[in-house]
C-alpha positions as CSV (number, residue, x, y, z in Angstrom):
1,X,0.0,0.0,0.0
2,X,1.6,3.4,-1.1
3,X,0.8,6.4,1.2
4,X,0.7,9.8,-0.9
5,X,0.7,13.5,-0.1
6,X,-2.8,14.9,-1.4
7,X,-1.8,17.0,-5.0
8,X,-1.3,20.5,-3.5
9,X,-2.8,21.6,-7.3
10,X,-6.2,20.2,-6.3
11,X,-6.6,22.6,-3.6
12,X,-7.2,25.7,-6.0
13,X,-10.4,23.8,-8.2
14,X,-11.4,22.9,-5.0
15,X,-11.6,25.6,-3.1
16,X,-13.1,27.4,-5.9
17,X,-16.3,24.7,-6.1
18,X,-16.7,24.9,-2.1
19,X,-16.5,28.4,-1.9
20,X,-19.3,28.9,-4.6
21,X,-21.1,26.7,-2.8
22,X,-20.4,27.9,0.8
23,X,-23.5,30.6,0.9
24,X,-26.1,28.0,-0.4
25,X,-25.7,25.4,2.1
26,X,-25.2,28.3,5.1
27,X,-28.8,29.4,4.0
28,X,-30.2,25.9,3.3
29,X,-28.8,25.8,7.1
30,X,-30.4,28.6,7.9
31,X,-26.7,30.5,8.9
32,X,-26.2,33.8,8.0
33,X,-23.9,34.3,5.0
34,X,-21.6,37.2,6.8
35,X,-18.3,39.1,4.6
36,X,-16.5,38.0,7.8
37,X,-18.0,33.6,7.5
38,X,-16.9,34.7,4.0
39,X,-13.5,35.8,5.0
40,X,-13.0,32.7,7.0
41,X,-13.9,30.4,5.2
42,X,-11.7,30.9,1.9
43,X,-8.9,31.6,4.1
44,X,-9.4,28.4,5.8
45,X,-9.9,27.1,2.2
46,X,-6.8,28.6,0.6
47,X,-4.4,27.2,3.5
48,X,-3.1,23.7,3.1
49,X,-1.2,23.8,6.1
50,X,-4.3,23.6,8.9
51,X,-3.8,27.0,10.5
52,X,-4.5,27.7,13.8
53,X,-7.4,30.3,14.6
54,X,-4.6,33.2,15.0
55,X,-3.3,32.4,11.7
56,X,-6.9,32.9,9.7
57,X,-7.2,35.9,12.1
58,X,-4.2,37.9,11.0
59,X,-5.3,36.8,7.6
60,X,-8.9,37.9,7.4
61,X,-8.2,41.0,9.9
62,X,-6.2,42.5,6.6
63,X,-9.8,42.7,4.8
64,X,-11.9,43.2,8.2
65,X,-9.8,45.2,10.7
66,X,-12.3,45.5,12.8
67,X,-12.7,41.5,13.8
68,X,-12.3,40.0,17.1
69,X,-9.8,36.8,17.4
70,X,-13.3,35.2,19.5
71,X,-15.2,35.8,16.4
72,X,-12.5,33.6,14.3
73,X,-12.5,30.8,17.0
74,X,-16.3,31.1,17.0
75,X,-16.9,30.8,13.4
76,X,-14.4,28.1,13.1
77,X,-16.2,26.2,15.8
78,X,-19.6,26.9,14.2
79,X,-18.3,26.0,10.8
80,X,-17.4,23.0,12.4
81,X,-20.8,22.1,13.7
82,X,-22.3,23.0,10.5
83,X,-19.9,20.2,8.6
84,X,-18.0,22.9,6.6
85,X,-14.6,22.2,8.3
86,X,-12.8,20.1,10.9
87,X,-10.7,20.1,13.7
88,X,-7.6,18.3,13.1
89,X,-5.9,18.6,17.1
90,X,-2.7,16.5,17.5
91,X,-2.3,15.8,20.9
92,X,-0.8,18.5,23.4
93,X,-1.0,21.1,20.3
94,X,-3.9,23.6,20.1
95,X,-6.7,23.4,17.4
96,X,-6.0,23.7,14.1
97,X,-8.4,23.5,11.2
98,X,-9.1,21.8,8.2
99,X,-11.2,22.9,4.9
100,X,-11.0,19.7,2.8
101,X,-13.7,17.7,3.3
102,X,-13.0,15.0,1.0
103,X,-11.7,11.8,3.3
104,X,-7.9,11.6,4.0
105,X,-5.8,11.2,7.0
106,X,-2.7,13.2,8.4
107,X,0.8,13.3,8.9
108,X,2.4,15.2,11.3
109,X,5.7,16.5,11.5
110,X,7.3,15.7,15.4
111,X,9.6,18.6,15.0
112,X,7.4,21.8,13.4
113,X,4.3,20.4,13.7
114,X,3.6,20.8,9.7
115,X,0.5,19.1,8.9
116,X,-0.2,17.2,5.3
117,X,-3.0,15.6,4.3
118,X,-2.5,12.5,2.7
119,X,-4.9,10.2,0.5
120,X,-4.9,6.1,1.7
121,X,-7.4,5.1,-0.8
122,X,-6.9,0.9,0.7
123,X,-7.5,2.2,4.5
124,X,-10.7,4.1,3.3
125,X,-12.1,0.8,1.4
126,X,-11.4,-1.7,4.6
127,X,-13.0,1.3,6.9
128,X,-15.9,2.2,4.2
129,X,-19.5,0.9,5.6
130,X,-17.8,-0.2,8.7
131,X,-20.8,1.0,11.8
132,X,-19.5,-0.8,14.8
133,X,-16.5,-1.0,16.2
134,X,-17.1,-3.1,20.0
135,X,-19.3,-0.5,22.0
136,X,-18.4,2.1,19.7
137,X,-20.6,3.5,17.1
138,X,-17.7,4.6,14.1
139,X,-18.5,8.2,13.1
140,X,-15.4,8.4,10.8
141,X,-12.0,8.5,11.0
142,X,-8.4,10.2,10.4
143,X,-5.3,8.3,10.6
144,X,-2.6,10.4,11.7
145,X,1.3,9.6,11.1
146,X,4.3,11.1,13.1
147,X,6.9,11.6,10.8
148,X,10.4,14.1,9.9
149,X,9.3,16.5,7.3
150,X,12.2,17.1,5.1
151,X,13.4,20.6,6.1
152,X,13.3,19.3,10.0
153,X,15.2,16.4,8.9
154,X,17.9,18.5,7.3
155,X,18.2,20.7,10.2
156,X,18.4,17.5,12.5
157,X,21.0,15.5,10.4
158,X,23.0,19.6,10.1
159,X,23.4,19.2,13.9
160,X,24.2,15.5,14.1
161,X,27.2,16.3,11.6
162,X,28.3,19.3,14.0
163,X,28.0,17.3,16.9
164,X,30.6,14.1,15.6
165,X,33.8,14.2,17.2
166,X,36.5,15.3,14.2
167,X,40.0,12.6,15.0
């Protein structure tokens, strides 16, 4: 089974279709359709690194000085209720959020704690139509791999070569 960073070049069309999309099912929802939901959401849709509330923030502030940080972190949470993002927390790290909606997992870098979404089309099939799992009633799921991105790894293996004794 080959694990595989999602296309970073599928984000854009993607996006684009959500976002046109976005103010029909807030009003079929019966949400408000707001510039600053607006604001959020393509920010949150134009980052593929799952930014934290302060990053959309300082983003959407630029085109809405006037917003409150609480205002981000409650439209994140409220686009999360509604099913128009997730929460993708690794554990001791605060919230960070995710636009794409389409299933795939996670991998995590240990170091920087860089986030990639990555596409396990063989885990999805064994999971697919699975309700029950013991006492548990299976809602979905994320697999999420620890891993050394690249430019930690490179800093990592810099130091180890600093650190060897010279003789």
């Amino acid at each position: 089974m080959k694990l595989q960073l999602v296309n970073e070049r599928r984000r854009g069309p993607y996006a684009a279709r959500r976002l046109s999309q976005f103010a029909d099912r807030c009003r079929r929802g019966g949400l408000a359709v707001t510039p600053q939901r607006l604001a959020i959401i393509k920010a949150l849709l134009g980052s593929g690194d799952h930014p934290r509330a302060d990053a959309i923030f300082a983003e959407v502030r630029e085109q809405h000085p006037h917003i409150s940080l609480a205002t981000v972190h409650r439209t994140l949470e409220t686009l999360c209720d509604i099913g128009e993002a997730r929460k993708v927390t690794t554990l001791h790290d605060s919230a960070r959020y995710d636009g794409n909606l389409t299933p795939h997992h996670h991998v995590v870098c240990v170091k920087c704690r860089r986030i990639r979404d990555i596409e396990i089309p063989r885990l999805d099939r064994l999971l697919a139509g699975q309700l029950e799992l013991g006492e548990f009633t299976v809602l979905g799921s994320s697999l999420e791999i620890h891993a050394l991105c690249e430019e930690c790894g490179e800093k990592q293996e810099k130091a180890n070569r600093k650190k060897k004794p010279r003789g």
